[in-house]
SEGU-416068 format. One line per field, with one value per atom (N, C-alpha, C): x, y negated, z negated; residue number from 1; atom name. Coordinates in steps of 0.05 Angstrom, whole numbers, always signed. Layout:
<nodes>
u = (X,...);
v = (Y,...);
w = (Z,...);
resi = (NUM,...);
name = (CA,...);
</nodes>
This chain:
<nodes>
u = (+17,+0,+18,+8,+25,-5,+22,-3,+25,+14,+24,+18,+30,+32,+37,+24,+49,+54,+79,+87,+92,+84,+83,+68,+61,+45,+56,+81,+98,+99,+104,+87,+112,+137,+159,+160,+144,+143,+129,+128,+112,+121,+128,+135,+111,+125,+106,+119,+91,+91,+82,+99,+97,+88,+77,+70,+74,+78,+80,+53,+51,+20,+35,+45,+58,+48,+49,+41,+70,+60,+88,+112,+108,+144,+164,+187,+202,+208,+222,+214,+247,+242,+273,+260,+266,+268,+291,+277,+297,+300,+331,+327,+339,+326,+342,+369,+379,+399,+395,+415,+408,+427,+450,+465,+444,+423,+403,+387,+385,+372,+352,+321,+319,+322,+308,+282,+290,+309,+315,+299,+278,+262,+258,+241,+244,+234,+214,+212,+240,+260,+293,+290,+280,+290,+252,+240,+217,+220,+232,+242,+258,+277,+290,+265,+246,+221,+206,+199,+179,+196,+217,+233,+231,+232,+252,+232,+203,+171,+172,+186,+181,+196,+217,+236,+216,+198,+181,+189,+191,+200,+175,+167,+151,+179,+169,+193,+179,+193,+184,+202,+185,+209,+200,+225,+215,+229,+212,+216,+223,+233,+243,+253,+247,+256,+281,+288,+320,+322,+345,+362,+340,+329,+308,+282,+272,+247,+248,+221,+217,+225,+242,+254,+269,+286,+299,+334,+353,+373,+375,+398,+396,+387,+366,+365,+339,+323,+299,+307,+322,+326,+335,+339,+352,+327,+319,+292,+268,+265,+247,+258,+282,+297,+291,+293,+286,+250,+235,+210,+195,+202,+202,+202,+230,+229,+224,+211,+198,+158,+157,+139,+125,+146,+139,+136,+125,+117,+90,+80,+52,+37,+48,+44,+38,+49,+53,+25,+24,+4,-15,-27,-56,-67,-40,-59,-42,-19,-9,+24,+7,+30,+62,+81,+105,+128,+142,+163,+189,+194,+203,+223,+234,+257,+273,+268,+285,+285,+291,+292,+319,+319,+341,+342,+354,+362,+380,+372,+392,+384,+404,+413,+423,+424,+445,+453,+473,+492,+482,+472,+466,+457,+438,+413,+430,+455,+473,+487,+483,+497,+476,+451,+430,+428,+436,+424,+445,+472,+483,+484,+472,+471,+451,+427,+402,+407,+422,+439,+449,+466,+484,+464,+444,+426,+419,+426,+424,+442,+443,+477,+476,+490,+504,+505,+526,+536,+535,+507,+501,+488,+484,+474,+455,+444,+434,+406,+411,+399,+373,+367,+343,+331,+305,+290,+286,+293,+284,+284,+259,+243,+249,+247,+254,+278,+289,+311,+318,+348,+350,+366,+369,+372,+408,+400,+426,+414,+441,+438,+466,+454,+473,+472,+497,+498,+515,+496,+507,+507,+542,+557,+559,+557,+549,+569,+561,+579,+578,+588,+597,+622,+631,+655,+642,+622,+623,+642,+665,+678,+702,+698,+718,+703,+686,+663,+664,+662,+656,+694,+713,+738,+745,+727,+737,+716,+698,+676,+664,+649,+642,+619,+600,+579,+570,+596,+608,+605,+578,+581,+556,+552,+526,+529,+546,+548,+543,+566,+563,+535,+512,+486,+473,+469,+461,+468,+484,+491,+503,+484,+487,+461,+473,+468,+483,+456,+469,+483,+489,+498,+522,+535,+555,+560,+581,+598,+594,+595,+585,+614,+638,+660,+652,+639,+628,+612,+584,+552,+576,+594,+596,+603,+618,+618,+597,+574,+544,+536,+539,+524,+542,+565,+574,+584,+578,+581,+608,+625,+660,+656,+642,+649,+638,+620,+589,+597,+626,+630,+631,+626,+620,+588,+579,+548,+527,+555,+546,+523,+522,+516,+516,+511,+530,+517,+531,+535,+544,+530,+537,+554,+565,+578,+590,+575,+576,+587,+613,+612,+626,+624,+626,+655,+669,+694,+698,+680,+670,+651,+649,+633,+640,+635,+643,+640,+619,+604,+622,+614,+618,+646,+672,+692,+688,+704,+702,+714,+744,+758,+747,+723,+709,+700,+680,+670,+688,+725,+743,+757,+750,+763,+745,+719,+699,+702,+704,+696,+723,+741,+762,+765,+757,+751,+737,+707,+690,+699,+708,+725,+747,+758,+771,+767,+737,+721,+718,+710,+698,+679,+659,+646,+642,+621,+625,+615,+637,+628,+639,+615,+624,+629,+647,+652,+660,+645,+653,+654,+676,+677,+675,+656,+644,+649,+666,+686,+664,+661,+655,+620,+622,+595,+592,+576,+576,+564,+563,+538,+516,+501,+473,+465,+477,+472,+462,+467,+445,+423,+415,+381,+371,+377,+375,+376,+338,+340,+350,+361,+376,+404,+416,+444,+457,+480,+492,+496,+499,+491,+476,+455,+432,+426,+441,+433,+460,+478,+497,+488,+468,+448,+431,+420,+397,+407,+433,+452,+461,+459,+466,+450,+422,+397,+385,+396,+394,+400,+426,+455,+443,+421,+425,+400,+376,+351,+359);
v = (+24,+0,-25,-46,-65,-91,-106,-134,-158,-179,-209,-226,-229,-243,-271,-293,-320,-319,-330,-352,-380,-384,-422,-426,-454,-470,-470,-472,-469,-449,-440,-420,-402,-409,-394,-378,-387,-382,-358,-331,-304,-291,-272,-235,-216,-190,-168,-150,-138,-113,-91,-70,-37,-23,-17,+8,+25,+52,+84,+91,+106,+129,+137,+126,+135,+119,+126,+106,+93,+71,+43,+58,+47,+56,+40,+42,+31,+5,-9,-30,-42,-53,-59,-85,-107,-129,-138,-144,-146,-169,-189,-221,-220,-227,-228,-246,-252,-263,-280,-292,-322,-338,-340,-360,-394,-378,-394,-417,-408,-424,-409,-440,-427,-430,-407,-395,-370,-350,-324,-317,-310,-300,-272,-260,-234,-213,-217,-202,-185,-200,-191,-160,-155,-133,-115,-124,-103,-68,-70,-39,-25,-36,-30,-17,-47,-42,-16,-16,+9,+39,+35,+63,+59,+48,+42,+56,+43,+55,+83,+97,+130,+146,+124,+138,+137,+126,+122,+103,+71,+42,+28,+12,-10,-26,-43,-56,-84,-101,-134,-149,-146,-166,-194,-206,-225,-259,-273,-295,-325,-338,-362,-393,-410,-435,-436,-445,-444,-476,-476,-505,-508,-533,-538,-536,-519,-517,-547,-561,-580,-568,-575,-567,-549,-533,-518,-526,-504,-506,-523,-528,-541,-557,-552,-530,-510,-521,-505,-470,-463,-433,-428,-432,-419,-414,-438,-443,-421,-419,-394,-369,-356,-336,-323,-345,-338,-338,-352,-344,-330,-323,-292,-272,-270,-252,-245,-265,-260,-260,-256,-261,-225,-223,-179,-182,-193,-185,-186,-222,-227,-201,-191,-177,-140,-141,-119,-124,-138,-146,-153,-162,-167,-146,-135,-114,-93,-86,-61,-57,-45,-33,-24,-39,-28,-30,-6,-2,-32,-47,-75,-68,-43,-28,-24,-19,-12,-23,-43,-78,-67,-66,-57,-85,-98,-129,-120,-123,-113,-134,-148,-168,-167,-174,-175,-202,-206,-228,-251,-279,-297,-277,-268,-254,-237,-227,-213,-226,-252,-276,-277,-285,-298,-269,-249,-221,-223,-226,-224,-247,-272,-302,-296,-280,-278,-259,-238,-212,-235,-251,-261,-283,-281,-306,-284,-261,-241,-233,-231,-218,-230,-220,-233,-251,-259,-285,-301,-299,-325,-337,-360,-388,-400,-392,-395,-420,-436,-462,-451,-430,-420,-398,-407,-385,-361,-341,-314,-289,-286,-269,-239,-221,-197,-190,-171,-166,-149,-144,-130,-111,-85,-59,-54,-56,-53,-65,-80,-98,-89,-89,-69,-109,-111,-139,-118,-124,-115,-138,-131,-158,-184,-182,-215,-232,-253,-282,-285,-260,-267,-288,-301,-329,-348,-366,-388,-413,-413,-426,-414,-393,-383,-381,-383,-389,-416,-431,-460,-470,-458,-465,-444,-431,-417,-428,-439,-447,-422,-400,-377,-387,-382,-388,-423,-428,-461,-479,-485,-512,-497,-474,-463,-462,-469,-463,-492,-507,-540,-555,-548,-541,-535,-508,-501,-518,-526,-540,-572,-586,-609,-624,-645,-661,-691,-711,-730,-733,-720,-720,-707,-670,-669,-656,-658,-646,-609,-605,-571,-555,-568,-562,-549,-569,-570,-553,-557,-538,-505,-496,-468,-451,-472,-469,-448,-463,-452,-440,-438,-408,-389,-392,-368,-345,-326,-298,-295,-301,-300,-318,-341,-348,-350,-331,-310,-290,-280,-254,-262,-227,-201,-202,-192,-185,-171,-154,-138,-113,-108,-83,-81,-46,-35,-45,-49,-67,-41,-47,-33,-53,-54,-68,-57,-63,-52,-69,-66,-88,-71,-73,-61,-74,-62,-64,-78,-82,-95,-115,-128,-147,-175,-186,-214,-235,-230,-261,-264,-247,-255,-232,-229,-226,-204,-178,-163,-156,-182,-187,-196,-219,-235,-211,-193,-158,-155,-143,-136,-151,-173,-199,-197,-198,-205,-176,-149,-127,-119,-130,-132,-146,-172,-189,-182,-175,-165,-141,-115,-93,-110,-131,-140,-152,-161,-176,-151,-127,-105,-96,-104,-88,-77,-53,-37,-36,-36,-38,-24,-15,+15,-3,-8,-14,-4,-8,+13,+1,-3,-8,+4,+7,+24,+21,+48,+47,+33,+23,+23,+9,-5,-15,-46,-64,-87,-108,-132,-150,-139,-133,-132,-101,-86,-51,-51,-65,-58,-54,-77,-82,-62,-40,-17,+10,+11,+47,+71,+72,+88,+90,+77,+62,+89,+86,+107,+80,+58,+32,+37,+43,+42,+82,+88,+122,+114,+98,+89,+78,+62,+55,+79,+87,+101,+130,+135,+155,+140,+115,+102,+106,+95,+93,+117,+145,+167,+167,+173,+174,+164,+128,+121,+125,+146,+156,+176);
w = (+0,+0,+0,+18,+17,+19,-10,-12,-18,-5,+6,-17,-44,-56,-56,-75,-69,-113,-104,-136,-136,-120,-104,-84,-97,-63,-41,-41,-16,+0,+34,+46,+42,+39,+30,+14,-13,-38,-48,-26,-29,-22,-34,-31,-14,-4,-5,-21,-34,-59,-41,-46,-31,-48,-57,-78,-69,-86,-83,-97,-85,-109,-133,-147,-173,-195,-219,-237,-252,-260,-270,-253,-232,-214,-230,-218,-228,-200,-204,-176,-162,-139,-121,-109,-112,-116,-91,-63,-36,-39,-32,-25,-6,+13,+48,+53,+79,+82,+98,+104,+131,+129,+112,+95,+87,+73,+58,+73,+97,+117,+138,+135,+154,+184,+199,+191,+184,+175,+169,+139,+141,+127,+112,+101,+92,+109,+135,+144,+164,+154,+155,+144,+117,+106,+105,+126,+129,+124,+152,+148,+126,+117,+91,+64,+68,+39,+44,+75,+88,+71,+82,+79,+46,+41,-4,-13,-8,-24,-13,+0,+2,-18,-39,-53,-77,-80,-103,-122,-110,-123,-105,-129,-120,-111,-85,-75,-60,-71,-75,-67,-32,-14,-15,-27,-45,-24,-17,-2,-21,-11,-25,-13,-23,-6,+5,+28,+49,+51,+54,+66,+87,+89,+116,+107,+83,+74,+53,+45,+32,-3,-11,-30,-33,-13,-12,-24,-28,-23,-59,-69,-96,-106,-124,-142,-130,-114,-112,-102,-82,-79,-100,-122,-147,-163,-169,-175,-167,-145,-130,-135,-140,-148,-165,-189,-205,-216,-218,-208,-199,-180,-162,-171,-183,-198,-222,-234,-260,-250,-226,-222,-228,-218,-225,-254,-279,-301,-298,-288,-279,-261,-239,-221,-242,-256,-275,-309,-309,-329,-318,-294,-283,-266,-251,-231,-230,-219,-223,-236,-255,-285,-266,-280,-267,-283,-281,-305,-306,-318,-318,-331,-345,-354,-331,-310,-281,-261,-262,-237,-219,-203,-190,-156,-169,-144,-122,-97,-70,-58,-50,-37,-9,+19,+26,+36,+51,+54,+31,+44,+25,+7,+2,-15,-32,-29,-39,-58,-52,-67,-85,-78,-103,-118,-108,-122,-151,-144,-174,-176,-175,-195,-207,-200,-221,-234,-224,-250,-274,-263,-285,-304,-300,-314,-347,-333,-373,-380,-410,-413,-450,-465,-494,-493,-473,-482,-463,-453,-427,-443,-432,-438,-415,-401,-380,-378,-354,-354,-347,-335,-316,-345,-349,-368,-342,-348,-333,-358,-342,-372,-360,-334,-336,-323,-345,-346,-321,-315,-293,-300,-287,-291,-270,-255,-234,-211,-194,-175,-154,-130,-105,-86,-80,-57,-36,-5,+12,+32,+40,+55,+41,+16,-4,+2,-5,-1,-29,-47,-72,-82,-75,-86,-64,-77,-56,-59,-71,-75,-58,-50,-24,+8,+4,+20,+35,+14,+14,+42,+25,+39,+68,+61,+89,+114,+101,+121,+134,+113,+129,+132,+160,+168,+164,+168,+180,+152,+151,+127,+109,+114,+99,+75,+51,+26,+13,+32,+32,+29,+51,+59,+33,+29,-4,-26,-34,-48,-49,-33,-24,-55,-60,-85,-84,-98,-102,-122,-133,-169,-164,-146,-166,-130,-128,-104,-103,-82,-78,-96,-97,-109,-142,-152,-181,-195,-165,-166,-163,-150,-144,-174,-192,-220,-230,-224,-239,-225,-201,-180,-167,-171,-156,-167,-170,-186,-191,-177,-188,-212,-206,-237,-260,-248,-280,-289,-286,-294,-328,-348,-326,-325,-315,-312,-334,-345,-359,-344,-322,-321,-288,-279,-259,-241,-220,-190,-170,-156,-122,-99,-87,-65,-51,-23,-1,+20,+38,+53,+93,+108,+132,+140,+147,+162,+183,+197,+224,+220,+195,+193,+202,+219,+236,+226,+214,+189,+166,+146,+127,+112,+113,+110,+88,+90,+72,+45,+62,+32,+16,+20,-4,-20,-15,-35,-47,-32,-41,-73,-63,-85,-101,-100,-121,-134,-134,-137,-162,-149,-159,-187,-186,-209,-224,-221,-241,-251,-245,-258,-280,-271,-293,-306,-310,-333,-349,-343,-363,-341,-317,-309,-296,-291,-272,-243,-223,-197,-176,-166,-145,-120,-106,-86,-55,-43,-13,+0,+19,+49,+69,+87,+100,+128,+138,+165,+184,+205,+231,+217,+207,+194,+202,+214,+223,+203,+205,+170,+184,+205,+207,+198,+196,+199,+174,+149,+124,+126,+150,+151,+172,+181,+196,+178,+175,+150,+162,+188,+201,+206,+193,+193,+172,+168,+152,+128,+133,+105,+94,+97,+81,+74,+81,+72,+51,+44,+26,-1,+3,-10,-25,-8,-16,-32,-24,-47,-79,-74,-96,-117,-105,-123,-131,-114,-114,-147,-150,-166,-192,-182,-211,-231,-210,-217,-243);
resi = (1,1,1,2,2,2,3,3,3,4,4,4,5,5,5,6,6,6,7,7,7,8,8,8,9,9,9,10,10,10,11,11,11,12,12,12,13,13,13,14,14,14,15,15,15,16,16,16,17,17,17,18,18,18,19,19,19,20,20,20,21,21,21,22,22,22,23,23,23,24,24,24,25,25,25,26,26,26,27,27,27,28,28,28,29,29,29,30,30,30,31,31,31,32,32,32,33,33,33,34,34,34,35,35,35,36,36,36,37,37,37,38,38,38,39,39,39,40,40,40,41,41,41,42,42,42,43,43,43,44,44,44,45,45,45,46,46,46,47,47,47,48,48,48,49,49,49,50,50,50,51,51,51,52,52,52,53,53,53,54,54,54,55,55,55,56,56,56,57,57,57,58,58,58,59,59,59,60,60,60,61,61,61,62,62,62,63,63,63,64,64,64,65,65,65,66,66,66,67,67,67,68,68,68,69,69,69,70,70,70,71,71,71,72,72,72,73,73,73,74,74,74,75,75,75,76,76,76,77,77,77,78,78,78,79,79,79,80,80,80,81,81,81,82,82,82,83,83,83,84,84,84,85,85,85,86,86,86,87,87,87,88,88,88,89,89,89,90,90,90,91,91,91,92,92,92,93,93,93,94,94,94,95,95,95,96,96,96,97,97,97,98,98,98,99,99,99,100,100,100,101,101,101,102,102,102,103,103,103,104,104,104,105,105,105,106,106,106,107,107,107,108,108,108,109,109,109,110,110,110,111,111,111,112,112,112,113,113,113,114,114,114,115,115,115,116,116,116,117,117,117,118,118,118,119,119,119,120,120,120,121,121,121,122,122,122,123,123,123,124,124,124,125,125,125,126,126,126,127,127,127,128,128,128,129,129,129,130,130,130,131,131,131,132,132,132,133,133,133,134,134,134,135,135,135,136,136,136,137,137,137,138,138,138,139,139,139,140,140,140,141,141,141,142,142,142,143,143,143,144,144,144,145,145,145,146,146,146,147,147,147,148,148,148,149,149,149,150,150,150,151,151,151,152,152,152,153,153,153,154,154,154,155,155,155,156,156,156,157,157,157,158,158,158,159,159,159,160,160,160,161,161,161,162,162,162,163,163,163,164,164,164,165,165,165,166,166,166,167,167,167,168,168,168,169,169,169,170,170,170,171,171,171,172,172,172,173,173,173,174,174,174,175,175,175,176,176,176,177,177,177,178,178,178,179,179,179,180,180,180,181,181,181,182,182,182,183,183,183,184,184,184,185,185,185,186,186,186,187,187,187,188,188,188,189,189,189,190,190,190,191,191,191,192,192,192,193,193,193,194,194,194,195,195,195,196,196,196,197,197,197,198,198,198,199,199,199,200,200,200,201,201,201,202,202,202,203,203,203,204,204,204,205,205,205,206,206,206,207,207,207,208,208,208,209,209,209,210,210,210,211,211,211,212,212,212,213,213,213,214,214,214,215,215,215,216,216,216,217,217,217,218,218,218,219,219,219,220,220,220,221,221,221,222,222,222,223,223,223,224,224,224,225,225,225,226,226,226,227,227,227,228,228,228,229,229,229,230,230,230,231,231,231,232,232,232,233,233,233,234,234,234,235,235,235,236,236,236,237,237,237,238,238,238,239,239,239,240,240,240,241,241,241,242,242,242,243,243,243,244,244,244,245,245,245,246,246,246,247,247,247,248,248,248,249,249,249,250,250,250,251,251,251,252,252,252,253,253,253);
name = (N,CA,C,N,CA,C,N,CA,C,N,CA,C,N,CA,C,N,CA,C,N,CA,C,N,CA,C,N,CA,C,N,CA,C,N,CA,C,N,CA,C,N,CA,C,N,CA,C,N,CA,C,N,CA,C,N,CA,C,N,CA,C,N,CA,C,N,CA,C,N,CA,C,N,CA,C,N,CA,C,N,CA,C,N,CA,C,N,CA,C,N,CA,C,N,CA,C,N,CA,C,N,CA,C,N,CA,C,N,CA,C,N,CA,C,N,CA,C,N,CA,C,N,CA,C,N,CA,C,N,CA,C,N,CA,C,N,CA,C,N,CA,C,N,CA,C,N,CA,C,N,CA,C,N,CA,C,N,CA,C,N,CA,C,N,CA,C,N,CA,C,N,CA,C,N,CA,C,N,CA,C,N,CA,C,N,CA,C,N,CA,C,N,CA,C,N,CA,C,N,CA,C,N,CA,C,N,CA,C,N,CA,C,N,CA,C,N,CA,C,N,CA,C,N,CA,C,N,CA,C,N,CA,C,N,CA,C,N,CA,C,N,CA,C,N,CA,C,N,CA,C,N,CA,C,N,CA,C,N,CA,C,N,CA,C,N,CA,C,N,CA,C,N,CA,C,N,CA,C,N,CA,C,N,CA,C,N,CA,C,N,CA,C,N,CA,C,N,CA,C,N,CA,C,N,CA,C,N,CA,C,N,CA,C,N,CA,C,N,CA,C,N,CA,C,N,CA,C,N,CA,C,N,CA,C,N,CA,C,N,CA,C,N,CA,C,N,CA,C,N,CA,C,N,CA,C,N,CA,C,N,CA,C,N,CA,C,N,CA,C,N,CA,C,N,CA,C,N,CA,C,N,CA,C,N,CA,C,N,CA,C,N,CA,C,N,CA,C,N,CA,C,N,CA,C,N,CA,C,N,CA,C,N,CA,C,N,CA,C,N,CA,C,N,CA,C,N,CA,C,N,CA,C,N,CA,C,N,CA,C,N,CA,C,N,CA,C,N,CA,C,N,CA,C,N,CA,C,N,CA,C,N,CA,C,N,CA,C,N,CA,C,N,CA,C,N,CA,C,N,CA,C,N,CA,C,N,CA,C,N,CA,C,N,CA,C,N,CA,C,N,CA,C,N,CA,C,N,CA,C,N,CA,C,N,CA,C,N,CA,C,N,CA,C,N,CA,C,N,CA,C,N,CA,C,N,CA,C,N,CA,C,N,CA,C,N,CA,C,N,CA,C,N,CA,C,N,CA,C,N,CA,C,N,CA,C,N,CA,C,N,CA,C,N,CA,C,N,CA,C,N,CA,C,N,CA,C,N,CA,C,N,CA,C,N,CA,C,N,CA,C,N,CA,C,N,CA,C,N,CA,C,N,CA,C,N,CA,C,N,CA,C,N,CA,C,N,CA,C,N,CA,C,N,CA,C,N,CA,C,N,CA,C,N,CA,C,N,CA,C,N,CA,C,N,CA,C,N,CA,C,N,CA,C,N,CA,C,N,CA,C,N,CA,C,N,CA,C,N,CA,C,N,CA,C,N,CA,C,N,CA,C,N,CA,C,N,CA,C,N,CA,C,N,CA,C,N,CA,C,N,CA,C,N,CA,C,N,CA,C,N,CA,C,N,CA,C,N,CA,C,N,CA,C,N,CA,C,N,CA,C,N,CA,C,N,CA,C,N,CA,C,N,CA,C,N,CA,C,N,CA,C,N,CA,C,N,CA,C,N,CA,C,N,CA,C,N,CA,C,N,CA,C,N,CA,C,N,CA,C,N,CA,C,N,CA,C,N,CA,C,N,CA,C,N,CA,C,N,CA,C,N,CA,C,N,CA,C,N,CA,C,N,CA,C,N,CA,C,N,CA,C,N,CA,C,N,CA,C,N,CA,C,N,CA,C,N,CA,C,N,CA,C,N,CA,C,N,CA,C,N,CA,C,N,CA,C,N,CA,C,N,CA,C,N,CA,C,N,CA,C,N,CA,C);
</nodes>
C-alpha cells in the first residue's frame, strides 16, 4: 500500500509511505539526491522504496525543500529533514503503528549527506539546535557528500554546497561546522557506506576519508567500495549496489 503524505504547506514538503502487510514494521526512511537542488526529487528513489517494502520495512520516501524551492537550502532543507522525519511518530500514532525502535536512514549522494547530519542530531553528548524526537537505529549513505567542507573546496557538483549553504549572516566556510558529518562525529551508532569506483560526481575518496575518520572517533562503519559501480547505480534495484544494501539490512535484521 502506498499513501502520499504532506508535513508542510509546501508541495515539496511530502513523503510516500509503503507499507508491508505486517504489523508495527520496522521503517527505512529514503532522502534522495540532486546536490540539494531542484528539480531532483524523490521520485529519484521510487524503485528503490517499491523493492525495500518487499523486505518487510515501512519505507518513507521522504521529500524536502531544495536550493530553488521558496525556502529551501539554509536552514529550511535541514529544517524539512528533520521534520520529516519525526513526522513517522505522527504517522505511527494516528494511523499506522510502526516500530520507531528501528529507523534505519539511507541516503544517497546529497541525501547521503542529510542522512548522517540527522543521525548526528542524537547521541550523549550532542547538543543539537534541531529538536528531533525519533531516534535513529542505523543509517547506510550511498555515494554521500559526507565532508562538505571538502566538497565546498573541491567544487564537487560546482558551487552546490556554496548554494546550500548560502546566508546573510555566516559564510558557507562556518555553516559546514554545523552540518557536515565529518564534523558531527562520532554518531554513535552503525553506518553503512557505500561508494562506486567509477563514480564521476561525487569522489570516492570523500566515503574513504569520512569512513576513515569516524572509525577513529569510536564508530562503527562498514565501508565498501564497489568495483565497476557508477553515482547513479544505487538508484537501480537491479544493480549489484543495491543487492549491497539489501545484504546489509539483511545482516542487521
Amino acid at each position: 500500500m502506498k499513501l502520499t503524505l504532506r508535513y508542510g504547506s509546501q508541495e515539496p514538503q511530502a513523503g510516500d509511505l509503503y507499507l508491508p502487510d505486517l504489523p508495527a514494521p520496522p521503517v527505512i526512511c529514503l532522502l534522495h539526491g540532486g546536490f540539494w537542488k531542484v528539480p531532483y526529487g524523490r521520485d529519484q528513489f521510487t524503485p528503490i522504496a517499491e523493492d525495500l517494502v518487499g523486505m518487510g520495512y515501512a519505507v518513507w520516501n521522504l521529500g524536502y525543500r531544495r536550493v530553488g524551492d521558496a525556502g529551501g537550502g539554509w536552514p529550511g532543507t535541514f529544517d524539512d529533514i528533520c521534520s520529516g522525519v519525526d513526522f513517522l511518530a505522527t504517522i505511527s500514532a494516528t494511523a499506522n503503528a510502526l516500530n520507531l525502535n528501528r529507523v534505519v536512514l539511507i541516503g544517497h549522494s546529497a541525501g547521503g549527506h542529510l542522512a548522517l547530519w540527522r543521525a548526528a542530531q542524537h547521541g550523549p553528548d550532542r547538543q543539537a539546535p534541531w529538536p528531533c524526537m525519533v531516534p535513529i537505529w542505523r543509517v547506510a549513505a550511498l555515494a554521500p557528500i559526507a565532508d562538505l567542507a571538502s566538497a565546498l573546496r573541491q567544487r564537487i557538483g560546482g558551487d552546490a554546497v556554496g548554494q546550500l549553504l548560502s546566508s546573510a549572516h555566516q559564510s558557507p566556510e562556518a555553516l559546514c561546522r554545523a552540518t557536515s558529518p565529518a564534523n558531527l562525529l562520532p554518531l554513535h551508532l552503525p553506518q553503512l557506506v557505500l561508494h562506486g569506483d567509477r563514480d564521476d560526481l561525487v569522489p570516492p575518496a570523500l566515503s574513504a576519508q569520512y569512513a576513515e575518520s569516524a572509525a577513529r572517533a569510536g564508530d562503527s562503519v562498514d565501508l565498501r567500495i564497489l568495483p565497476g559501480t557508477g553515482h547513479m547505480d544505487f538508484l537501480d534495484p537491479a544493480s549489484t549496489a543495491h543487492e549491497e544494501l539489501c545484504q546489509w539490512l539483511r545482516e542487521a535484521a
